[in-house]
MARPAVEX-318157 format. One record per residue (C-alpha): residue in one letter; x, y, z. Coordinates in steps of 0.1 Angstrom, whole numbers, plus 5000, padded with zeros to 4 digits. Layout:
<sites>
residu|px|py|pz
a|X|Y|Z $
...
</sites>
This chain:
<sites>
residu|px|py|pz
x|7090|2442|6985 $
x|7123|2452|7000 $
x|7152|2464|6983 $
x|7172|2435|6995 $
x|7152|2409|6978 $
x|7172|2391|6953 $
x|7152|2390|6916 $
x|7162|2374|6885 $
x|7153|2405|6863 $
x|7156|2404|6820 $
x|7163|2431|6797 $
x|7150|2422|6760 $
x|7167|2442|6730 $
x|7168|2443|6694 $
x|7189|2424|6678 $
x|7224|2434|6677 $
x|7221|2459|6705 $
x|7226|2432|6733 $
x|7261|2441|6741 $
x|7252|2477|6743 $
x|7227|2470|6771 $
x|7249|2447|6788 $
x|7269|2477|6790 $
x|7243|2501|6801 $
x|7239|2473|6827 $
x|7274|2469|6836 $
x|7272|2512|6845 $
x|7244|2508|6866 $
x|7263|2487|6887 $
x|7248|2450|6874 $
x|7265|2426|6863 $
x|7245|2408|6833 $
x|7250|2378|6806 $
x|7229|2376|6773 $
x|7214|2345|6777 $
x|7201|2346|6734 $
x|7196|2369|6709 $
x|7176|2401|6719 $
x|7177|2386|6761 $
x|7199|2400|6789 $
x|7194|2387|6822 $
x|7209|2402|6852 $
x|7208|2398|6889 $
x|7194|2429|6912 $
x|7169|2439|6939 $
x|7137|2455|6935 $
x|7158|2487|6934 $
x|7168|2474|6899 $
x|7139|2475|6888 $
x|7134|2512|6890 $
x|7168|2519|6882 $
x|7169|2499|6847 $
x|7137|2514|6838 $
x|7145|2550|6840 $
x|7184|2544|6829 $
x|7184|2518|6800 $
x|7182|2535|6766 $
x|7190|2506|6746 $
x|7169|2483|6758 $
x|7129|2474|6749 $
x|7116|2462|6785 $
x|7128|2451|6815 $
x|7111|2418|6824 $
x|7108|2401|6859 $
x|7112|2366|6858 $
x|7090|2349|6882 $
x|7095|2308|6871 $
x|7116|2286|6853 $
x|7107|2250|6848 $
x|7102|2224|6821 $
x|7073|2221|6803 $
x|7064|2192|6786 $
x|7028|2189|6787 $
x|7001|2215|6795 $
x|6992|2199|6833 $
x|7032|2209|6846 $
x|7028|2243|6827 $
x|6990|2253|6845 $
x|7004|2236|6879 $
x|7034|2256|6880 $
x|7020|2292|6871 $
x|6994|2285|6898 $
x|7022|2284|6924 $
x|7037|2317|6917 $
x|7019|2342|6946 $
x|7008|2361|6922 $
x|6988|2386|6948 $
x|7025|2403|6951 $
x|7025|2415|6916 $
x|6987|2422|6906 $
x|6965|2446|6921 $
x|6924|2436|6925 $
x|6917|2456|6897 $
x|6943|2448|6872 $
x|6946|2440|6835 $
x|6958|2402|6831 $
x|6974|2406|6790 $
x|6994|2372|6791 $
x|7018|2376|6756 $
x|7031|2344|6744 $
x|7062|2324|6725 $
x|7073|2286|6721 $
x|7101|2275|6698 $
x|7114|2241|6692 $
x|7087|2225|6722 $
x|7061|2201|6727 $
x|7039|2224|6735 $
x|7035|2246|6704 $
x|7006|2262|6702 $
x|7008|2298|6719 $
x|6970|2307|6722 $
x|6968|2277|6740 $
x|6997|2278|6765 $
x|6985|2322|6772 $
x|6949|2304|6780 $
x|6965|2276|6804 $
x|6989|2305|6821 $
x|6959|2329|6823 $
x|6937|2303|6839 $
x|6961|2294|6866 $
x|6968|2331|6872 $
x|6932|2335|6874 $
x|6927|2304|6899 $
x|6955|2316|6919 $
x|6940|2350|6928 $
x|6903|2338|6931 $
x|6899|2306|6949 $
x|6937|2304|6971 $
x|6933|2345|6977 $
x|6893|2349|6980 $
x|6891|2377|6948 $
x|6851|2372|6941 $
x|6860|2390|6908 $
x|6885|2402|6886 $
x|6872|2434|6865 $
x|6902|2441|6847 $
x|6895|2480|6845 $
x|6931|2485|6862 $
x|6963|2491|6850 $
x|6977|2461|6831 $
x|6999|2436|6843 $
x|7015|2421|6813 $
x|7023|2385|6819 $
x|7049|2368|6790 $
x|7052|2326|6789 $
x|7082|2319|6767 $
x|7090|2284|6759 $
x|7121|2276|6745 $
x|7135|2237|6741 $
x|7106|2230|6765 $
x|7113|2251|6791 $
x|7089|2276|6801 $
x|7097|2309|6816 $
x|7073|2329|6832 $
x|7081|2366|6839 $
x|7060|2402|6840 $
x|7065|2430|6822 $
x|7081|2457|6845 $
x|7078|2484|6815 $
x|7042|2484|6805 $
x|7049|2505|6773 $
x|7081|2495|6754 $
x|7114|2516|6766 $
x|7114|2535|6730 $
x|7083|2555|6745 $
x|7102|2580|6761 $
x|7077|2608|6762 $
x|7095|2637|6742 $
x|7085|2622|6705 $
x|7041|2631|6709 $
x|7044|2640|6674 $
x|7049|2611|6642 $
x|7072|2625|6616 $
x|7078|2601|6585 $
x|7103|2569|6587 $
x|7113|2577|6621 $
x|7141|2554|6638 $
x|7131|2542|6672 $
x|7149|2559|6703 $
x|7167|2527|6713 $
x|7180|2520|6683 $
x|7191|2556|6682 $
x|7205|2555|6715 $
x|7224|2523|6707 $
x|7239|2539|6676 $
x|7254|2568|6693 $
x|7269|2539|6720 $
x|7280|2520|6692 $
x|7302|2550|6681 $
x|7337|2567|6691 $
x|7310|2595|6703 $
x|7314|2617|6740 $
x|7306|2646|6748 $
x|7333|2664|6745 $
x|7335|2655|6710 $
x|7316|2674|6681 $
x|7284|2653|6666 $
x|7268|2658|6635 $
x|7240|2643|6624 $
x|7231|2653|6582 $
x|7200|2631|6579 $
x|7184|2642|6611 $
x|7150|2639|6602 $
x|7127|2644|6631 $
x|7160|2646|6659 $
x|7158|2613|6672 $
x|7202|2601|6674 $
x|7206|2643|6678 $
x|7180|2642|6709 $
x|7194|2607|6720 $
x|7229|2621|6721 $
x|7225|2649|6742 $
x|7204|2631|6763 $
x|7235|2608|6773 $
x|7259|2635|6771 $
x|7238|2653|6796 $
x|7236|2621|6815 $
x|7196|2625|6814 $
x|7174|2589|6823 $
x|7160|2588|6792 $
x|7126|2575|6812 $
x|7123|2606|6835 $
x|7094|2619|6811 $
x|7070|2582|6817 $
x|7058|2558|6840 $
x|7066|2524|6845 $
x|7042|2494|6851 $
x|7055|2485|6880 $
x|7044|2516|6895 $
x|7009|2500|6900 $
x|7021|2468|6916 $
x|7015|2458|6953 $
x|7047|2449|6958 $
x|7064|2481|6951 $
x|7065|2515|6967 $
x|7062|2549|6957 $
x|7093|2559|6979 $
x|7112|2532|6955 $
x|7107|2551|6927 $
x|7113|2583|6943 $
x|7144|2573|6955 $
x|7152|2562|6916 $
x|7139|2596|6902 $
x|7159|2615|6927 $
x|7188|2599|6919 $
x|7179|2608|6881 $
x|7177|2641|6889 $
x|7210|2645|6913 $
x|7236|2630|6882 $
x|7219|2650|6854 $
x|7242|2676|6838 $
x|7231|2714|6829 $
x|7246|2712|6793 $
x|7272|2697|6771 $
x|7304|2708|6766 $
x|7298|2703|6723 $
x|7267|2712|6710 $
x|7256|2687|6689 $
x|7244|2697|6650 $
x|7213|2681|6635 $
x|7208|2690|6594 $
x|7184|2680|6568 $
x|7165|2690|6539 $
x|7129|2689|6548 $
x|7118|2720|6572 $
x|7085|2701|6583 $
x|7107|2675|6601 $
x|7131|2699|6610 $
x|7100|2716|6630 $
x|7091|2685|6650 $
x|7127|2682|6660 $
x|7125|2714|6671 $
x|7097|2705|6687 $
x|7111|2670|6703 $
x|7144|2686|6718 $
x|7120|2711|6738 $
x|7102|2683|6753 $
x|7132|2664|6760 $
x|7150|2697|6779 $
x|7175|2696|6755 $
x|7170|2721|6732 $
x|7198|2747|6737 $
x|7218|2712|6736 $
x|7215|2708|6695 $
x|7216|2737|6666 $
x|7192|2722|6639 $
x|7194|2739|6603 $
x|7180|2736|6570 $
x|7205|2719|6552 $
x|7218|2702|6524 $
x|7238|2668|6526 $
x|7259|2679|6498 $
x|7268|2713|6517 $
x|7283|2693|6549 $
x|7317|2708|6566 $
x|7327|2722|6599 $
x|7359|2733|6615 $
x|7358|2711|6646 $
x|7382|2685|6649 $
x|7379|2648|6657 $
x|7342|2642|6653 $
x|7316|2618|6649 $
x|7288|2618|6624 $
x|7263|2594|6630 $
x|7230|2594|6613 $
x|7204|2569|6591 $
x|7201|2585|6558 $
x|7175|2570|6530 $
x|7178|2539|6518 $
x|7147|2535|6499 $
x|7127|2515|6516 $
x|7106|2540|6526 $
x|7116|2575|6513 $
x|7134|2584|6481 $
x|7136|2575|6445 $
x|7167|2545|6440 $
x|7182|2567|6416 $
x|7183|2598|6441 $
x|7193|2578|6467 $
x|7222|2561|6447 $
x|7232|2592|6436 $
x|7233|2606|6471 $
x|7255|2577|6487 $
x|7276|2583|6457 $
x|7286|2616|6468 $
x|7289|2607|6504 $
x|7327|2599|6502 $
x|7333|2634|6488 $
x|7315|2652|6510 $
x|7333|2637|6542 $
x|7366|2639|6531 $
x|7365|2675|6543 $
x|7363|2660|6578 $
x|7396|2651|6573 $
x|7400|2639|6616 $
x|7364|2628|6623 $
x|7349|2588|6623 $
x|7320|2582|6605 $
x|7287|2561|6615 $
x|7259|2551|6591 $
x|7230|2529|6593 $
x|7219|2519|6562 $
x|7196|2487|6545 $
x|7215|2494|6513 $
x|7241|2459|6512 $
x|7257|2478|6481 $
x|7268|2512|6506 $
x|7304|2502|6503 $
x|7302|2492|6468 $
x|7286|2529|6461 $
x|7309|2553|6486 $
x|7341|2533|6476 $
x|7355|2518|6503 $
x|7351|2492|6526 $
x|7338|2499|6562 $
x|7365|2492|6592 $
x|7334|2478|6609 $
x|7299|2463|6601 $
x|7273|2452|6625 $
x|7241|2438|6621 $
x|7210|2457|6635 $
x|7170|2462|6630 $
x|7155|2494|6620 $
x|7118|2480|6628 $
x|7116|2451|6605 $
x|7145|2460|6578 $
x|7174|2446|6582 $
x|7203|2471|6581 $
x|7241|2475|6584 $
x|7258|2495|6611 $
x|7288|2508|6589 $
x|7316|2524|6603 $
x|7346|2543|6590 $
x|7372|2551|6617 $
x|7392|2583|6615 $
x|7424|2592|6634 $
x|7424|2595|6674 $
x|7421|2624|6690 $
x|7457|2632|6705 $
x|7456|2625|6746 $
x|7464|2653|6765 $
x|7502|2655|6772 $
x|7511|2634|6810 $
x|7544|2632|6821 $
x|7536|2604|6836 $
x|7523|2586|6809 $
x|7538|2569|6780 $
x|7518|2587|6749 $
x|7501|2560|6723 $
x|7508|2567|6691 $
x|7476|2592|6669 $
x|7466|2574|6640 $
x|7469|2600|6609 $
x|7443|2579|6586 $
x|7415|2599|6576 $
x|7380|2576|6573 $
x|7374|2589|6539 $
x|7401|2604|6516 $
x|7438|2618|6520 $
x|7466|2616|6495 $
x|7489|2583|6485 $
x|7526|2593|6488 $
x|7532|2594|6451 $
x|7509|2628|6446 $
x|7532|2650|6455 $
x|7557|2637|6432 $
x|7529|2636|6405 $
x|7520|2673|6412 $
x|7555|2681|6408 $
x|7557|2667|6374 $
x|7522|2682|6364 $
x|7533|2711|6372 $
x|7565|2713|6353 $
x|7548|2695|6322 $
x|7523|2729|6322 $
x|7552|2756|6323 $
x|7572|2738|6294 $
x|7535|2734|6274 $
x|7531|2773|6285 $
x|7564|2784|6275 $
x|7563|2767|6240 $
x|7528|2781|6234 $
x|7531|2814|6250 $
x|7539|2831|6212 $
x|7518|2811|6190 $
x|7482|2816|6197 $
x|7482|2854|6197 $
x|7500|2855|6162 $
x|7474|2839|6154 $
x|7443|2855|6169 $
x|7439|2824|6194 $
x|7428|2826|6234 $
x|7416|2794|6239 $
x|7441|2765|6230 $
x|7448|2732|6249 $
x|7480|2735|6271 $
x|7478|2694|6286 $
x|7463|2661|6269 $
x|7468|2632|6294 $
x|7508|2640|6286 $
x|7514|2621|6314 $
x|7498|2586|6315 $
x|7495|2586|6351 $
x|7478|2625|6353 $
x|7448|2612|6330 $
x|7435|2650|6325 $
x|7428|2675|6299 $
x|7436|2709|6302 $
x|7425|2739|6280 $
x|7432|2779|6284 $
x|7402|2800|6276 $
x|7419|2829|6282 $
x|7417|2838|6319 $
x|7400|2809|6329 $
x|7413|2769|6330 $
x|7388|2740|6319 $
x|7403|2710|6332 $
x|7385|2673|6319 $
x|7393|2642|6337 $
x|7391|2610|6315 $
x|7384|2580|6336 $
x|7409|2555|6341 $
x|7416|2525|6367 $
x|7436|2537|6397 $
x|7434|2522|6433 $
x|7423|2547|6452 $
x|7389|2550|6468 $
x|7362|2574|6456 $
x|7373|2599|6484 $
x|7410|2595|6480 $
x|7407|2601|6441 $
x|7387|2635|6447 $
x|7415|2651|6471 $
x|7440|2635|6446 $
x|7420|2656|6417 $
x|7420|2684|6439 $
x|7454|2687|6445 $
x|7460|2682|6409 $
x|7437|2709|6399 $
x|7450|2733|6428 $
x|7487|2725|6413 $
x|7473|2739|6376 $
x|7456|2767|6389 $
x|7494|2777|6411 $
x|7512|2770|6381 $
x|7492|2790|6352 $
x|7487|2818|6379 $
x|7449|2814|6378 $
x|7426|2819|6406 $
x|7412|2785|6419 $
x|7369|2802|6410 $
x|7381|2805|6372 $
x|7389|2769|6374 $
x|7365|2744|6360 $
x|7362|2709|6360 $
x|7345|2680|6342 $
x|7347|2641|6343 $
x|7345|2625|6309 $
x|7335|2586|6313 $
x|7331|2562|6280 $
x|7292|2563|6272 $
x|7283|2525|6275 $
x|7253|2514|6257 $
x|7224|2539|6255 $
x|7240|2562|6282 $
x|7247|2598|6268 $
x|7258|2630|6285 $
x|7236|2654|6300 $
x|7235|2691|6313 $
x|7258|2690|6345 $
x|7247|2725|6368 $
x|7230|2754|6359 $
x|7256|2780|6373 $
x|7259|2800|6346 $
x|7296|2805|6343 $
x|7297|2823|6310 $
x|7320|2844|6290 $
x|7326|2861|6258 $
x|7358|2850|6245 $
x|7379|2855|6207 $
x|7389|2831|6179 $
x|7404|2844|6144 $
x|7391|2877|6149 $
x|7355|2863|6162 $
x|7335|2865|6194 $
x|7316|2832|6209 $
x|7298|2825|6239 $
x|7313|2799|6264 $
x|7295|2784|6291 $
x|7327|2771|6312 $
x|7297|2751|6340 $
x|7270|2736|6330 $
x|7281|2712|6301 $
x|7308|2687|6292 $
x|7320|2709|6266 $
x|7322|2745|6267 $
x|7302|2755|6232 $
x|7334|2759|6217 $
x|7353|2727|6198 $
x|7388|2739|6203 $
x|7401|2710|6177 $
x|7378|2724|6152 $
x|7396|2755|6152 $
x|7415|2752|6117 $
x|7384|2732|6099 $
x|7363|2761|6109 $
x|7388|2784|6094 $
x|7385|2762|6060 $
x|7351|2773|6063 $
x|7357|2807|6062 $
x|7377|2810|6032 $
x|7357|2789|6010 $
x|7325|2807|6022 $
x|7324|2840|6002 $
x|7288|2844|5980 $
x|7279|2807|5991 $
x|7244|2792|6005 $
x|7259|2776|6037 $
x|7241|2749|6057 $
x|7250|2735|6090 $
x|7238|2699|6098 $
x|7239|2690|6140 $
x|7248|2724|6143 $
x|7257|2727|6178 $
x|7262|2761|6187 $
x|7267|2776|6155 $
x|7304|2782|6150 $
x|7309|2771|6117 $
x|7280|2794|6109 $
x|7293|2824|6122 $
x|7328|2816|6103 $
x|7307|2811|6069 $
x|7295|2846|6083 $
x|7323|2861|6083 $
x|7335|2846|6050 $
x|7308|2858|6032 $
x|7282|2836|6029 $
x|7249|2855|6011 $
x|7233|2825|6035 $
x|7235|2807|6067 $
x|7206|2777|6080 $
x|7219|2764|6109 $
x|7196|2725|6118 $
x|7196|2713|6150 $
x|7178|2693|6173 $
x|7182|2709|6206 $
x|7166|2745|6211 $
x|7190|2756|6239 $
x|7218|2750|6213 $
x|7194|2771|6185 $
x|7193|2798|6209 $
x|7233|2797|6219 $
x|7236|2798|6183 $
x|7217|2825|6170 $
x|7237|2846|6201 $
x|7272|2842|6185 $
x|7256|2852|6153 $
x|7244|2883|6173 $
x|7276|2890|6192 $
x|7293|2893|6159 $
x|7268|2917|6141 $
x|7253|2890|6115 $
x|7218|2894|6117 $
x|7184|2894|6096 $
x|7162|2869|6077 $
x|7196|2852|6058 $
x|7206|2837|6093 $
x|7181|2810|6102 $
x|7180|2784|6127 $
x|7156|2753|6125 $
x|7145|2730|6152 $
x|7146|2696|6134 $
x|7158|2666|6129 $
x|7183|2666|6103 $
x|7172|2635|6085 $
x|7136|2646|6090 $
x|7152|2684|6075 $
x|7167|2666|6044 $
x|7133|2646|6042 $
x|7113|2680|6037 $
x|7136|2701|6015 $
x|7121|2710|5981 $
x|7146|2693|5949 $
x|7155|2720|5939 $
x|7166|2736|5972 $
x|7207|2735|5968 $
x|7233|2747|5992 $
x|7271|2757|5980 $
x|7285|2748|6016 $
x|7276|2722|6040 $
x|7294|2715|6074 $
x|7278|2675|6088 $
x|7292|2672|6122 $
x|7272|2646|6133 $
x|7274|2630|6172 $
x|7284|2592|6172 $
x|7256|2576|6193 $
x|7221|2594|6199 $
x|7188|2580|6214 $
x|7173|2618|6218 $
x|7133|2608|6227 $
x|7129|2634|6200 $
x|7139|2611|6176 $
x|7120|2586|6160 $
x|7148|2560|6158 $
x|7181|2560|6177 $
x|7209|2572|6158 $
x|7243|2558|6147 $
x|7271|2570|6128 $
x|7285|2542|6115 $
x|7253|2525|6104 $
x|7237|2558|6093 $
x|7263|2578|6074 $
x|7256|2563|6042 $
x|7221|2576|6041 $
x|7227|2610|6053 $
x|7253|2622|6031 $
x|7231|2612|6004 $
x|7204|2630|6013 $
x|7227|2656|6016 $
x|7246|2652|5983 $
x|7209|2656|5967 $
x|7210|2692|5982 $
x|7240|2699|5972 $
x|7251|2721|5939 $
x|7276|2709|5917 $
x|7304|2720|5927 $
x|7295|2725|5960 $
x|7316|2715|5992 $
x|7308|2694|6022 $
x|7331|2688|6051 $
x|7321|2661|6067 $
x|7336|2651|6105 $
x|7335|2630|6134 $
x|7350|2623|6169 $
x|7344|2585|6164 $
x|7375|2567|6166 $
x|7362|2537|6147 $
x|7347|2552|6117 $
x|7350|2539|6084 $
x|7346|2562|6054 $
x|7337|2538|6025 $
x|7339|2561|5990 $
x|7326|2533|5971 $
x|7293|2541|5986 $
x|7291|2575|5967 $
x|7297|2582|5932 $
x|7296|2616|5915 $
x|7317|2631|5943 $
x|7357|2636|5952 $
x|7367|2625|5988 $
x|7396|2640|6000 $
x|7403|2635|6036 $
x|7419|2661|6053 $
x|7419|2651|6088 $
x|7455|2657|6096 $
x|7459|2694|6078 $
x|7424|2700|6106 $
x|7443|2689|6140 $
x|7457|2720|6156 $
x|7492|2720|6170 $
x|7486|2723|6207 $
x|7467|2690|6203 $
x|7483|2659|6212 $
x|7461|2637|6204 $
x|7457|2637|6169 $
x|7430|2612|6166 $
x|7407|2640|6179 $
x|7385|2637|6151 $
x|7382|2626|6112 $
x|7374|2652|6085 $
x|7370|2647|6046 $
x|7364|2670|6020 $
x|7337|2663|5998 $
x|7331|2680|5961 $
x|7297|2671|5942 $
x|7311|2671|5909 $
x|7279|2655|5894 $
x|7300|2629|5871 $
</sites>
């Protein structure tokens, strides 16, 4: 067949991907329409046909159409496919596959119309051309009838193997995206190569490989071979002429090398593996990564990658968790645009943000989202010439709202006053760790507290409008300003977000960095663990109740009820106390305990610590085991698994001061406390006692809020 033939050639795609291989098409010099969903037809010679093979990366096969005509009974369809010379296209020896598809047509059933279009073929090459046989031991010759509205097309599959088959991928790693989708991806995106790529979810290398592939202007079908090879009516010299044309544009390298992370080393190793067979290997730095440890320097980038979704890898609440922290991750890209496939329709709902564009594509047979997040342009090189377009300074994810600075400003002037007015008081007192900032301002929603060279900052939640991103540099900026301000370097520096527990929800550990310190109260030493927990180990509004402690402690049998990490039992301690039992449920807070009894000397077989329950404790005591002391600081909500029913202070107070009234001597004293802001103390519940409450003598001065806690003081008089 000579190159000057005219065909009527079809590229078939995935859906969503057409006006990329129109595109690809449009490069190559053709000029193509999609005639529906997941069809492109073009015009071209039998040059084309080489040419689109070994060039489109987008597309799934390039098809030949031979016939179009209308088919309303099964007669037209078999009288038709008999005409086409079929001789040009199949060899003696070649596979016949016929592939099938009708839609919306009389003649609806397909393993009928492949049987009529196989028999005509079959006609065709035996009785008009003479063939005494056809073996079928060649190479195949895929034949495809599609009838649409009742018209048949007839066409041959110039591929053979779908155009994902590129030859580099031997190896099969686990939920792998196909190359052309891949390669459509990185078309789809602001992506060239003289612009940095990163791709965090790499898995096995595919967009990575993909990418430099283009950018080194590789055919991504140099590696295979084509069906059309095999046919009659095409020449080896064709495809030469194709390859060497391949071979003459290809470029030696890229000018950015692209960057290809994730977790898992196994599929780290087949990328490896992958780029080597592709030739582009010195083209992309893979690394052993983690998402959450994303950054570069390079400006005006483009990450594009598929990360899990859970239809295949992952746990949900992992992967929620992970698309959570995507928005604060890539706001340290402050000037790159941002690309991510995903099956997850709740992404935007989870990063934050909605997407500045969304397009509708097929990773195998899950339907996904293209998202994209556009960040500023990269600035032109300067022409005088040429009128400069404006840069857009937008970053994709993040970046400060006007007011900050203003808010940072009064932040920052709020702390000096707070630091001037407190700078005397605490160390007349013995104090190092005080609060300096309680949400003073309603708009700076934060709490700060000095334990001595170090700042623990707590953010409270509360409605704002910006995004996810935009909220963490806003937080940063506010935390950087408190760091400048109180002259404290930004790694002793701390920071928690405290969010309302709804429903059964309760906090849990946050890190294990181990960021502890030995700090002073009253004369006292007590470990602080300023990382790993919402609260430090050390209840700064407790500070004066614990003190009340200490001076009605002397010669006394002390017991501490939820006792945390033991501070009211090393003030009883100090007081005096012949005793101390500290009761709690956790053993990580037994042990943090029983170290601040140890870091202040008290020590032996009178300082105990029990594992329990308290209620299970109080069930277990002997009558006639009495305390002269007790400190109940019970938590508000608990559903512990330890437990055998979920606790609640509200509904359970009753019962446990009881119980603890019953181990109490006469005379003794309880302080009794709680953070809950709706707590109702009723006295007429207890009788034999005195109720005093104390709670606002207990709330230290540097605390604002003085609905910190409630605190009563309780004497078992026995009448």
């Amino acid at each position: 067949m000579e190159n000057s033939t005219p065909l009527e050639l079809v590229a078939t795609a995935a859906f969503g991907l057409e006006a990329v291989v129109v595109r690809e098409l449009g490069d190559l010099g053709y000029t193509a329409q999609v005639m529906r969903p997941g069809r492109i037809r073009f015009g071209a010679d039998a040059a084309a046909i080489c040419r689109s093979n070994l060039w489109l990366r987008s597309a799934d096969r390039v098809l030949l159409q031979l016939a179009k005509f209308e088919a309303l009974d099964f007669d037209a369809l078999f009288d038709t496919v008999r005409e086409i010379p079929w001789e040009s296209w199949i060899a003696p020896t070649a596979a016949i596959p016929v592939r099938g598809k009708a839609v919306k047509s009389q003649l609806s059933s397909v393993p009928a119309c492949q049987r009529t279009v196989k028999k005509a073929i079959v006609e065709r090459l035996t009785s008009d051309q003479g063939w005494a046989n056809l073996p079928e031991t060649g190479y195949p010759v895929p034949v495809e009838v599609n009838i649409f509205n009742d018209e048949a097309t007839i066409s041959i599959d110039t591929s053979g193997q779908g155009l994902h088959r590129r030859g580099y991928r031997t190896l099969v790693g686990p939920a792998q995206i196909r190359e052309t989708l891949a390669a459509g991806l990185v078309q789809l995106s602001f992506w060239n190569p003289d612009r940095p790529l990163i791709d965090p979810f790499c898995g096995t290398g595919t967009v990575a490989i993909e990418a430099a592939l283009l950018g080194r202007r590789i055919a991504p079908g140099t590696l295979r071979q084509f069906a059309a090879e095999h046919w009659p009516a095409m020449t080896a010299s064709q495809w030469e002429t194709a390859r060497q044309e391949a071979r003459d544009l290809a470029l030696p390298s890229i000018p950015e090398r692209i960057i290809a992370t994730d977790t898992d080393s196994e599929s780290l190793q087949l990328a490896r593996y992958h780029a080597e067979q592709a030739s582009v290997a010195g083209d992309i730095h893979f690394q052993q990564q983690n998402f959450l440890n994303l950054s570069s320097q390079r400006q005006y980038g483009c990450l594009i990658c598929n990360p899990p979704y859970g239809e295949r890898l992952g746990d949900d609440k992992e992967i929620t968790a992970l698309y959570q922290s995507i928005p604060k991750v890539l706001r340290k890209l402050k000037t790159w645009s941002h690309f991510m496939l995903s099956a997850r329709d709740d992404l935007e709902t989870l990063v934050g943000q909605q997407a500045d564009r969304r397009r509708k594509l097929y990773n195998g047979r899950i339907a996904c989202t293209y998202y994209q997040f556009f960040g500023p342009r990269p600035p032109r090189p300067a022409d005088e010439n040429r009128v400069k377009p404006p840069v857009c300074s937008e970053q994709a994810f993040g970046g400060l709202h006007p007011e900050a600075e203003r808010q940072a400003t009064e932040f920052a002037n709020r702390l000096r006053k707070r630091a001037r007015h407190l700078r005397r008081w605490p160390s007349k007192q013995g104090i190092t760790c005080f609060r300096l900032y309680e949400r003073d301002i309603p708009e700076i929603p934060l709490v700060v507290d000095l334990y001595e060279e170090a700042l623990h900052i707590a953010e409270f939640e509360r409605p704002h409008e910006r995004t996810a991103a935009e909220h963490a540099d806003w937080l940063d900026q506010m935390v950087q300003t408190a760091a400048q301000t109180l002259q404290i370097p930004r790694e002793f520096v701390f920071v928690k977000h405290r969010a309302p527990q709804r429903g059964h929800s309760q906090y849990n550990r946050l890190g294990d960095k181990q960021t502890t310190r030995v700090v002073q109260e009253g004369g006292l030493k007590f470990h602080v663990n300023l990382s790993d927990y919402l609260d430090t180990g050390l209840f700064l509004d407790h500070r004066i109740t614990r003190s009340l402690v200490r001076e009605e402690a002397q010669g006394t049998n002390f017991l501490n009820l939820f006792a945390y990490t033991g501070t009211f039992s090393v003030y009883a301690a100090a007081g005096g106390a012949t005793q101390t039992t500290s009761v709690d449920l956790s053993p990580t807070y037994l042990s943090w305990a029983s170290e601040n009894l140890r870091l202040n000397d008290f020590k032996g077989k009178e300082h105990r610590q029990i594992q329990s329950d308290v209620m299970r404790y109080l069930g277990t005591l002997s009558p006639d085991r009495l305390f002269d002391l007790v400190v109940v600081d019970p938590p508000t909500y608990s559903n512990s698994k330890k437990l055998n029913a979920d606790w609640d202070i509200q509904r359970d107070y009753v019962t446990l001061l009881k119980r603890v009234l019953l181990h109490t001597a006469e005379g003794g004293v309880i302080f009794f406390s709680t953070n809950s802001r709706r707590f109702k103390l009723d006295e007429d519940n207890f009788h034999g006692v005195v109720i005093r409450n104390i709670t606002r003598q207990t709330i230290p001065e540097d605390f604002r809020n003085r609905r910190i806690h409630q605190c009563w003081r309780i004497i078992k008089t026995g009448t």
